[in-house]
C-alpha positions as CSV (number, residue, x, y, z in Angstrom):
1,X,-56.8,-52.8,-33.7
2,X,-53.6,-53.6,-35.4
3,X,-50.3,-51.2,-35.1
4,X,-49.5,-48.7,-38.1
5,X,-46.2,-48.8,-36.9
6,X,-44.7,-51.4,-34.1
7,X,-40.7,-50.5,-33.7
8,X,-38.8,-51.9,-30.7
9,X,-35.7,-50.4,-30.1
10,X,-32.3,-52.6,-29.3
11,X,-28.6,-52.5,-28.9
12,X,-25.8,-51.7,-27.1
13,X,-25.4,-49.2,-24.2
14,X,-24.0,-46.0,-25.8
15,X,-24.8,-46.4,-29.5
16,X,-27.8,-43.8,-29.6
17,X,-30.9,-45.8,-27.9
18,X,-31.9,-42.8,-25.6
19,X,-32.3,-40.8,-28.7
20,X,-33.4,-42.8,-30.9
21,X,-36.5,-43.2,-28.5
22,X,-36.8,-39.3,-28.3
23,X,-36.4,-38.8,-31.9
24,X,-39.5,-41.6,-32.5
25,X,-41.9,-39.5,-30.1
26,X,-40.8,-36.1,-32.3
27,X,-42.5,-38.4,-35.0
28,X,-45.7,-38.5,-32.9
29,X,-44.8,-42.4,-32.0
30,X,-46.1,-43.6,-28.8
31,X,-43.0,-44.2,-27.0
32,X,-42.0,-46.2,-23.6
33,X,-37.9,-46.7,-22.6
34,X,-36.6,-49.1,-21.0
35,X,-39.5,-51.1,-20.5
36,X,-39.2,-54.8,-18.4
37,X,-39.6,-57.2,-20.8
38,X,-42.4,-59.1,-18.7
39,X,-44.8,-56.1,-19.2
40,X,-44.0,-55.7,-22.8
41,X,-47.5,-57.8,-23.1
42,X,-49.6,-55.7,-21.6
43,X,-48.3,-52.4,-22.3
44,X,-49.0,-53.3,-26.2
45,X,-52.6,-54.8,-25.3
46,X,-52.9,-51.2,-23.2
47,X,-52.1,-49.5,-26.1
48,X,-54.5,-51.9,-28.5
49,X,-57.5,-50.6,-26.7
50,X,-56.4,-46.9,-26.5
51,X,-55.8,-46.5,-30.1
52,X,-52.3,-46.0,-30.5
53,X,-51.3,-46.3,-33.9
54,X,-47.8,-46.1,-34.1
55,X,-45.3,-47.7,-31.0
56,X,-42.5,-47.7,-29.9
57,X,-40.4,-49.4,-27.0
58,X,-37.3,-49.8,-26.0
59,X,-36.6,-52.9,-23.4
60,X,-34.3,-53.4,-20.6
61,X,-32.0,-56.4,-21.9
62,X,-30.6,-56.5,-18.6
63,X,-33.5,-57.7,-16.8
64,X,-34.2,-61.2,-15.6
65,X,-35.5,-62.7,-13.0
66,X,-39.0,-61.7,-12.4
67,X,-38.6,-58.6,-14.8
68,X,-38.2,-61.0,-17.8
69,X,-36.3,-61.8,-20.6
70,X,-36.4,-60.1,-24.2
71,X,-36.2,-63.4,-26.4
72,X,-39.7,-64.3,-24.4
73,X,-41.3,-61.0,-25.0
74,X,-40.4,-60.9,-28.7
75,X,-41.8,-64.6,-28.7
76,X,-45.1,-63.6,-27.0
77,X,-45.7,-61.0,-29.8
78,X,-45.0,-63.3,-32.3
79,X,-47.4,-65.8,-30.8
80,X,-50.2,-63.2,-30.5
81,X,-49.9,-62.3,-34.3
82,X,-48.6,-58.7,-33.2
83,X,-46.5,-57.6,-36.1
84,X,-43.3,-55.5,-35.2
85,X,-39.9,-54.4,-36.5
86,X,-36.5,-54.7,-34.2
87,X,-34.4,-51.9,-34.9
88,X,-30.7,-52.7,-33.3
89,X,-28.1,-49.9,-33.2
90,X,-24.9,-50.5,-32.6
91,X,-21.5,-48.5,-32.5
92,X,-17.9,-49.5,-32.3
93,X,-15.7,-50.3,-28.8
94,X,-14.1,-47.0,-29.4
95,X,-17.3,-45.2,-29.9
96,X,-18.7,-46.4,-26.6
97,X,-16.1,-46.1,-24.8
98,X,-15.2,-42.6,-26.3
99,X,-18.9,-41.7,-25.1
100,X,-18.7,-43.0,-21.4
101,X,-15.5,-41.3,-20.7
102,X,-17.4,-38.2,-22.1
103,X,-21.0,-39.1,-19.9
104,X,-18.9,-40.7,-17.2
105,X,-21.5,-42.9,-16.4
106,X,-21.6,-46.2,-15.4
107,X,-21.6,-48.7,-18.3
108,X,-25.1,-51.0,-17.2
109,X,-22.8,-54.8,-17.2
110,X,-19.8,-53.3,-15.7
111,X,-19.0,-54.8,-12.4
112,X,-15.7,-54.8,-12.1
113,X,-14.4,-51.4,-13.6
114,X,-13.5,-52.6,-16.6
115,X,-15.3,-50.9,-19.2
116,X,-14.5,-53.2,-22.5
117,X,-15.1,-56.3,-20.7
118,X,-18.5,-55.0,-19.8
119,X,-18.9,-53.9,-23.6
120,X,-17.7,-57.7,-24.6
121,X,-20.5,-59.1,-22.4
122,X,-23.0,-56.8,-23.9
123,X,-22.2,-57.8,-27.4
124,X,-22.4,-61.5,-26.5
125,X,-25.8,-60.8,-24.2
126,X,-27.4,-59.5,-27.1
127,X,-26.5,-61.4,-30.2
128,X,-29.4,-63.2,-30.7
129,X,-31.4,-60.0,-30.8
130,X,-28.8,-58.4,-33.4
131,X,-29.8,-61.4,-35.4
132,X,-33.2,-60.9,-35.1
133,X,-33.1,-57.7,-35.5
134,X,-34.4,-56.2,-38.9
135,X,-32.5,-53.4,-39.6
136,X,-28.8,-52.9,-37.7
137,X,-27.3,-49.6,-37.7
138,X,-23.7,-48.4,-36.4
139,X,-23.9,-45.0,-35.2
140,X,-20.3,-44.5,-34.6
141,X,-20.4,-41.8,-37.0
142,X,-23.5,-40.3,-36.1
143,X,-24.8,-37.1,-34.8
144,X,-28.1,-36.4,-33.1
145,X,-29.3,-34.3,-36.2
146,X,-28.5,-37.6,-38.7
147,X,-29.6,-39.9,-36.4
148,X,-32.8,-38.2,-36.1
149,X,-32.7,-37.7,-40.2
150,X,-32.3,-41.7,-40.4
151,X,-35.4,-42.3,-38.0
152,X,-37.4,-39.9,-39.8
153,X,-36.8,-41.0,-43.4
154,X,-37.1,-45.0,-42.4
155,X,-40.2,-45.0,-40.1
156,X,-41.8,-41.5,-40.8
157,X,-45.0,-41.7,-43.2
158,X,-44.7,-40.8,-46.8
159,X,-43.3,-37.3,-46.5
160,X,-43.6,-37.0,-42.9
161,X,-40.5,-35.0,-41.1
162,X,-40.2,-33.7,-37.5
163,X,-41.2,-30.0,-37.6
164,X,-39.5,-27.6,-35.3
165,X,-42.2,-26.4,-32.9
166,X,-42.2,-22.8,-32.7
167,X,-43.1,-21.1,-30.2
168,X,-43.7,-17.5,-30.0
169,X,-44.1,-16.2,-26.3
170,X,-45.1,-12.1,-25.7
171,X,-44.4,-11.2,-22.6
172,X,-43.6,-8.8,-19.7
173,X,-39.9,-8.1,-18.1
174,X,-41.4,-7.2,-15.0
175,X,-43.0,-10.7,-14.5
176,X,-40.4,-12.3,-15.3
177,X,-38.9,-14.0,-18.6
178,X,-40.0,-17.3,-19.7
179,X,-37.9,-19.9,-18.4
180,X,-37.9,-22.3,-21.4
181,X,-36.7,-19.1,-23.9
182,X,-34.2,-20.1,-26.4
183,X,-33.9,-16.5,-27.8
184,X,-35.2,-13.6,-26.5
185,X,-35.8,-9.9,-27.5
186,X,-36.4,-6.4,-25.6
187,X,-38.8,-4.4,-28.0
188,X,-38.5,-1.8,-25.0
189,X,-36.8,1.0,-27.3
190,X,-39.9,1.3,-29.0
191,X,-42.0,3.9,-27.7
192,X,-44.8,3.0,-24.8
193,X,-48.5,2.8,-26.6
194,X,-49.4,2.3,-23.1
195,X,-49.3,6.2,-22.1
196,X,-51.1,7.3,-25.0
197,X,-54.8,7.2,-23.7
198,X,-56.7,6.1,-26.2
199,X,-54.6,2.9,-26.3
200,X,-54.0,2.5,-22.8
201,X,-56.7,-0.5,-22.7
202,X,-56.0,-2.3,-25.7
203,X,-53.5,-4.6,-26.4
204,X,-51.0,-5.1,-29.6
205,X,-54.1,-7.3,-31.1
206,X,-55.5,-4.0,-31.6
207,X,-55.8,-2.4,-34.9
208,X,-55.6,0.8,-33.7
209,X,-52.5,-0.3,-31.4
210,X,-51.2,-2.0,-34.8
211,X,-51.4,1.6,-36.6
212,X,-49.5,3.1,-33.5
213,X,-46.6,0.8,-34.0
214,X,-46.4,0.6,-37.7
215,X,-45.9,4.8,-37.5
216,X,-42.7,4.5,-35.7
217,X,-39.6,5.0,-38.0
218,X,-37.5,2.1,-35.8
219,X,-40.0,-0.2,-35.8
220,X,-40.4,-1.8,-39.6
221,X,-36.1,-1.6,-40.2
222,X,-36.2,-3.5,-36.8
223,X,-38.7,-6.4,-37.7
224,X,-36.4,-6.7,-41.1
225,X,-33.7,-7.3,-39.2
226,X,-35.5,-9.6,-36.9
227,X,-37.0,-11.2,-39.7
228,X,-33.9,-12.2,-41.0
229,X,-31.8,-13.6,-38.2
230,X,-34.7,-15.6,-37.5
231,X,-34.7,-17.1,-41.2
232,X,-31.0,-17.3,-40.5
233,X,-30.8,-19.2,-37.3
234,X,-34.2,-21.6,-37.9
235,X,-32.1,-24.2,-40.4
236,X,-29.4,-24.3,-38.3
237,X,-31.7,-25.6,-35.5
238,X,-33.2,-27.8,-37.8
239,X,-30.5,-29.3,-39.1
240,X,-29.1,-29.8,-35.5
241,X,-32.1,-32.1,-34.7
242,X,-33.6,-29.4,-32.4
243,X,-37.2,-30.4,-31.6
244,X,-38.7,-26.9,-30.0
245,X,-37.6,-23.3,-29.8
246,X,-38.9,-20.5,-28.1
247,X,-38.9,-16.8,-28.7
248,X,-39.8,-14.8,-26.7
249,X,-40.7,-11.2,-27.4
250,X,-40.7,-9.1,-23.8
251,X,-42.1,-5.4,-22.8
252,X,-42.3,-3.7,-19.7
253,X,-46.2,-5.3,-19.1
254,X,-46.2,-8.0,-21.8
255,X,-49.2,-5.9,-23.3
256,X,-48.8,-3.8,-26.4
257,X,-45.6,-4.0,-27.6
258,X,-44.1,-7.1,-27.2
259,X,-47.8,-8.4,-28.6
260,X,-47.6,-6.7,-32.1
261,X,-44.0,-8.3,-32.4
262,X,-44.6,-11.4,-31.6
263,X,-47.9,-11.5,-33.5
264,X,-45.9,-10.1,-36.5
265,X,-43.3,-12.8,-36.1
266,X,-46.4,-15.6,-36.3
267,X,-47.4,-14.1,-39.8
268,X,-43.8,-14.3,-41.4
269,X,-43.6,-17.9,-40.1
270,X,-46.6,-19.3,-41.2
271,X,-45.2,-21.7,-44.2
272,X,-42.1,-21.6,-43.4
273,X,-40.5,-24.8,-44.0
274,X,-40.2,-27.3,-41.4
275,X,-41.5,-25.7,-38.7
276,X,-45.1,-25.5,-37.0
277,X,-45.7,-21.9,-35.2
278,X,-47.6,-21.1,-32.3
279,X,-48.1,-18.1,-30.4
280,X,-48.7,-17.4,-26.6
281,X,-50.0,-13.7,-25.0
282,X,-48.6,-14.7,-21.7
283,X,-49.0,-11.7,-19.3
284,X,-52.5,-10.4,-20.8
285,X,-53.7,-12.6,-17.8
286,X,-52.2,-9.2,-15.7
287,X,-54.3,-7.2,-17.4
């Protein structure tokens, strides 16, 4: 089976690879970093007979030795009939060394503490892969967001963008709030359905539950207002390259309340642009 899409990923320490790689798998790509060249074989045959349709891999061009060499790996493909695409970024000596001084990592060829000589041995190490390469990009004036933007519009499918993946999370303050919550709300003002008896056993799924909620004066002015800073803040994240956020939505139990919210929120966000929406009851498991 022949690859949709076959991208290996190049270029200089510093100009964007890490990101690039993780802005390829928010396109659904199959992605591997900083792969040995000498394996580069049979990860893509791995990846023939599992179906992948669309790869991506970024390789070590510091290896040698027994790990391999690049130039032999792209020449193995070639040999094979594998068709692929070498995408090289690149960024300028201030860039990169404006970036290490803010990561304060260790620049891959520096060995003797000089960080522009290892960028000058870089550069020369990989100029016959910049020449190979089929598209080059400097990303000196790149953020995440537009270097995400660039991925998706040059190797996405016809109208394909990274969505935002939504998720929604009810649950309970007193088991604790989900640790992966970007935003979070306490729908705890609203009145308890879980004392009124005939409610006590059902959950904010619950028509009747539903009709409970809907009859308290707070609770439609507040889901307006919740409505909106969600529309408000959801381009922002978007446009900042952001690949998933979570809301959660906590009660005391995680039960009724924080249920019909969060269940509420799902609804207003289905078809909203650029986003896909999911929703999780996660303390009904208590119940």
């Amino acid at each position: 089976m022949s690859f949709q899409r076959f991208v290996i990923v190049t270029g200089l320490s510093g100009a964007g690879k890490s990101q690039a790689m993780k802005s390829f798998e928010d396109l659904g790509f199959h992605c591997l970093d900083n792969l040995p060249p000498r394996l580069t074989g049979s990860i893509v045959t791995l990846c023939e007979e599992g179906g992948v349709r669309r790869l991506a891999l970024s390789l070590d061009v510091r290896s040698h030795g027994p790990f391999g060499e690049a130039h032999d790996a792209l020449a193995q493909l070639t040999e094979r009939g594998i068709a692929f695409e070498v995408l090289f970024l690149d960024a300028s000596d201030a860039t990169i060394v404006r970036r290490y001084s803010e990561t304060r990592r260790r620049h891959p060829f520096e060995t003797a503490g000089v960080l522009m000589n290892a960028i000058a041995a870089e550069r020369a190490a990989l100029s016959d892969l910049r020449e190979r390469a089929n598209r080059i990009w400097d990303t000196s004036g790149m953020t995440h967001a537009a270097l995400k933007a660039r991925i998706a519009s040059s190797y996405g499918e016809d109208g394909e963008v990274p969505r935002l993946a939504t998720r929604i999370v009810a649950f309970g303050f007193k088991f604790g709030i989900p640790l992966d919550a970007d935003l979070v709300f306490d729908v705890r003002f609203l009145p308890n359905p879980n004392y009124v008896a005939e409610l006590h056993d059902l959950t904010g799924s619950d028509a009747p539950v539903a009709r409970y909620m809907e009859q308290i004066p707070a609770t439609k002015p507040f889901l307006e207002r919740l409505y909106a800073l969600i529309d408000f803040l959801i381009p922002f994240y978007i446009d900042e390259g952001k690949a998933r956020l979570t809301i959660a939505i906590g009660c005391t139990g995680g039960r009724h309340r924080s249920v019909y919210v969060a269940e509420r929120i799902l609804a207003h966000l289905q078809g909203f642009s650029g986003i896909s929406a999911s929703l999780e009851r996660r303390d009904l498991v208590h119940a």
